[in-house]
C-alpha positions in Angstrom: 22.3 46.5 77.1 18.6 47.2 76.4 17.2 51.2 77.3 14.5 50.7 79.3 11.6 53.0 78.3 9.5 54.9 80.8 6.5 54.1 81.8 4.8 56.6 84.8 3.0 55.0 87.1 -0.8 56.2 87.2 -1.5 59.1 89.5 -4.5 60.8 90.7 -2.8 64.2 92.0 -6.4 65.7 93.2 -8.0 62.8 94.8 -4.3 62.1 96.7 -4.4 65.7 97.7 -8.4 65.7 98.9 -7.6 62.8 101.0 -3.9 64.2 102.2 -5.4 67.4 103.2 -8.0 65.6 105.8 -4.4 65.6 108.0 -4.3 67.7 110.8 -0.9 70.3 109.6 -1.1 69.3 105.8 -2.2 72.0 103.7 -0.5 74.6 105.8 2.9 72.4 105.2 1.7 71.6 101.4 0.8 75.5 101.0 4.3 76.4 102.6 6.1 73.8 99.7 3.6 75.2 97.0 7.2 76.8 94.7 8.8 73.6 95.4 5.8 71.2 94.4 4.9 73.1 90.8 8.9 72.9 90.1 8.7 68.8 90.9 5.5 68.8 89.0 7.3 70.5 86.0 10.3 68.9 86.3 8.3 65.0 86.2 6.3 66.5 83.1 9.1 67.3 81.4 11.0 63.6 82.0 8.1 62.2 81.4 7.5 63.6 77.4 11.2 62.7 77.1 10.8 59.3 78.0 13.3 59.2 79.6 14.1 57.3 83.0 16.1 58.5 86.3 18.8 56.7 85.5 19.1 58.2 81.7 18.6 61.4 83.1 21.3 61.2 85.5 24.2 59.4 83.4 23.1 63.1 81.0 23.4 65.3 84.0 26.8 63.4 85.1 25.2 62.1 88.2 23.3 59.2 90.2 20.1 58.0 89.7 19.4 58.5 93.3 20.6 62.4 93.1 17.5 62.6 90.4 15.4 60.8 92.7 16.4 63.6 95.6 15.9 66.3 92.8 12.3 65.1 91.9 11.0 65.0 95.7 9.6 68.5 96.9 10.8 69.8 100.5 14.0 67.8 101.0 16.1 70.2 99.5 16.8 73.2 97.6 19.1 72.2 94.2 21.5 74.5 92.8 20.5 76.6 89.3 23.9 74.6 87.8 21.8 71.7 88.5 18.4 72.7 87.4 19.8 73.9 84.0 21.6 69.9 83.6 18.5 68.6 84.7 16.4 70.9 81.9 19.1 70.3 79.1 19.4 66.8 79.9 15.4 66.4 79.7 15.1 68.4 76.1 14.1 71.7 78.1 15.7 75.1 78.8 15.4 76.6 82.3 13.2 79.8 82.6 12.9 82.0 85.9 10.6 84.9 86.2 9.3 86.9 88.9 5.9 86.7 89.0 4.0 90.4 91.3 1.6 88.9 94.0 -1.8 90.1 93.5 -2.3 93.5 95.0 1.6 94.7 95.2 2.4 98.3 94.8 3.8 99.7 91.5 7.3 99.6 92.8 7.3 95.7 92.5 6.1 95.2 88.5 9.7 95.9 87.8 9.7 92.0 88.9 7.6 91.0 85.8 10.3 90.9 83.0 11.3 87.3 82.3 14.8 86.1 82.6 16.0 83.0 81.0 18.6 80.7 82.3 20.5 78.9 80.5 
Protein backbone atom coordinates (compact mmCIF):
# COMPACT_ATOMS: atom_id res chain seq x y z
CA UNK A 1 0.00 0.00 0.00
CA UNK A 2 1.38 3.34 -1.13
CA UNK A 3 1.64 6.43 2.01
CA UNK A 4 0.00 9.11 0.64
CA UNK A 5 1.95 12.30 1.28
CA UNK A 6 0.29 15.50 2.41
CA UNK A 7 -0.39 18.15 0.47
CA UNK A 8 -2.40 21.30 2.43
CA UNK A 9 -4.66 22.82 0.52
CA UNK A 10 -3.94 26.71 -0.07
CA UNK A 11 -5.35 29.04 2.51
CA UNK A 12 -5.72 32.64 2.88
CA UNK A 13 -6.46 32.80 6.90
CA UNK A 14 -6.68 36.83 6.82
CA UNK A 15 -8.59 37.54 3.72
CA UNK A 16 -11.18 34.42 4.99
CA UNK A 17 -11.36 36.16 8.31
CA UNK A 18 -11.86 39.93 6.68
CA UNK A 19 -14.71 38.60 4.70
CA UNK A 20 -16.11 36.18 7.72
CA UNK A 21 -16.09 39.04 10.10
CA UNK A 22 -18.64 41.26 7.71
CA UNK A 23 -21.28 38.52 9.53
CA UNK A 24 -23.53 39.94 11.91
CA UNK A 25 -22.34 37.70 15.46
CA UNK A 26 -18.92 36.54 14.05
CA UNK A 27 -16.04 38.10 15.68
CA UNK A 28 -17.78 38.16 18.95
CA UNK A 29 -18.19 34.13 18.42
CA UNK A 30 -14.53 33.98 16.70
CA UNK A 31 -13.18 36.24 19.70
CA UNK A 32 -15.06 33.81 22.19
CA UNK A 33 -13.14 30.51 20.35
CA UNK A 34 -9.86 32.61 20.11
CA UNK A 35 -7.85 29.61 22.78
CA UNK A 36 -9.46 27.05 20.71
CA UNK A 37 -8.57 28.46 17.12
CA UNK A 38 -4.53 29.18 17.98
CA UNK A 39 -4.54 25.40 19.48
CA UNK A 40 -6.17 24.13 15.83
CA UNK A 41 -3.84 26.50 14.13
CA UNK A 42 -0.87 24.91 16.04
CA UNK A 43 -2.02 21.65 15.94
CA UNK A 44 -2.48 21.87 11.65
CA UNK A 45 1.19 23.49 11.65
CA UNK A 46 2.59 20.94 13.31
CA UNK A 47 0.91 17.99 10.97
CA UNK A 48 1.57 19.84 8.36
CA UNK A 49 5.79 19.96 8.83
CA UNK A 50 5.36 16.26 9.53
CA UNK A 51 3.80 15.48 6.48
CA UNK A 52 1.79 13.60 7.75
CA UNK A 53 -2.00 12.98 6.83
CA UNK A 54 -5.22 12.45 9.25
CA UNK A 55 -5.23 9.11 8.69
CA UNK A 56 -1.30 8.55 9.66
CA UNK A 57 -1.92 10.58 12.48
CA UNK A 58 -4.66 8.67 13.78
CA UNK A 59 -3.46 4.85 13.15
CA UNK A 60 -0.22 6.73 15.62
CA UNK A 61 -2.61 8.06 18.09
CA UNK A 62 -4.61 4.58 18.06
CA UNK A 63 -7.64 6.25 16.60
CA UNK A 64 -9.91 7.25 13.49
CA UNK A 65 -9.20 9.51 10.96
CA UNK A 66 -12.51 11.14 11.56
CA UNK A 67 -11.60 11.55 15.58
CA UNK A 68 -8.46 13.76 14.00
CA UNK A 69 -10.79 15.48 11.81
CA UNK A 70 -13.05 16.33 15.12
CA UNK A 71 -9.70 17.23 16.94
CA UNK A 72 -8.56 19.74 14.21
CA UNK A 73 -11.99 21.78 14.04
CA UNK A 74 -12.17 24.66 16.73
CA UNK A 75 -15.48 24.99 18.90
CA UNK A 76 -16.94 21.40 18.54
CA UNK A 77 -15.27 20.16 21.40
CA UNK A 78 -12.94 20.31 24.10
CA UNK A 79 -10.19 17.06 23.72
CA UNK A 80 -8.72 15.50 26.73
CA UNK A 81 -4.74 16.39 27.62
CA UNK A 82 -4.26 12.18 27.15
CA UNK A 83 -5.31 13.06 23.71
CA UNK A 84 -3.44 16.23 23.01
CA UNK A 85 -0.18 14.71 24.22
CA UNK A 86 -0.96 11.44 21.36
CA UNK A 87 -1.77 13.91 19.06
CA UNK A 88 1.72 15.99 19.77
CA UNK A 89 3.88 12.72 20.05
CA UNK A 90 2.28 11.29 17.17
CA UNK A 91 2.99 14.62 15.01
CA UNK A 92 6.99 14.78 16.17
CA UNK A 93 5.92 17.48 19.04
CA UNK A 94 5.78 17.59 22.81
CA UNK A 95 2.72 19.26 24.47
CA UNK A 96 3.54 22.56 26.37
CA UNK A 97 0.92 24.44 28.75
CA UNK A 98 1.65 27.69 30.31
CA UNK A 99 -0.32 30.27 31.90
CA UNK A 100 0.06 33.26 30.32
CA UNK A 101 -1.05 37.01 33.07
CA UNK A 102 -3.60 39.13 31.04
CA UNK A 103 -2.26 42.49 30.58
CA UNK A 104 -2.91 44.65 33.56
CA UNK A 105 -3.44 41.75 36.36
CA UNK A 106 -2.35 42.38 39.87
CA UNK A 107 0.89 40.88 41.29
CA UNK A 108 -0.89 38.03 42.87
CA UNK A 109 -1.53 36.45 39.38
CA UNK A 110 2.42 36.32 37.90
CA UNK A 111 2.69 33.29 39.93
CA UNK A 112 0.73 32.03 36.63
CA UNK A 113 3.79 32.71 34.46
CA UNK A 114 6.11 29.60 35.07
CA UNK A 115 5.81 27.12 32.27
CA UNK A 116 4.71 23.65 32.71
CA UNK A 117 5.39 20.94 30.25
CA UNK A 118 3.21 18.03 29.50
CA UNK A 119 4.21 15.17 28.49
Amino acid sequence: MVELKYEPVSHDHKVFLKNARKRKGFGKAYNDLEAEYTLVRAMLAARSKSGFTQDTVAKLMGTTKSAVSRLESAGKHAPSLTTLKKYAQAVGCHLEIKFIPKSGSTNHSTRCEKKQRVG
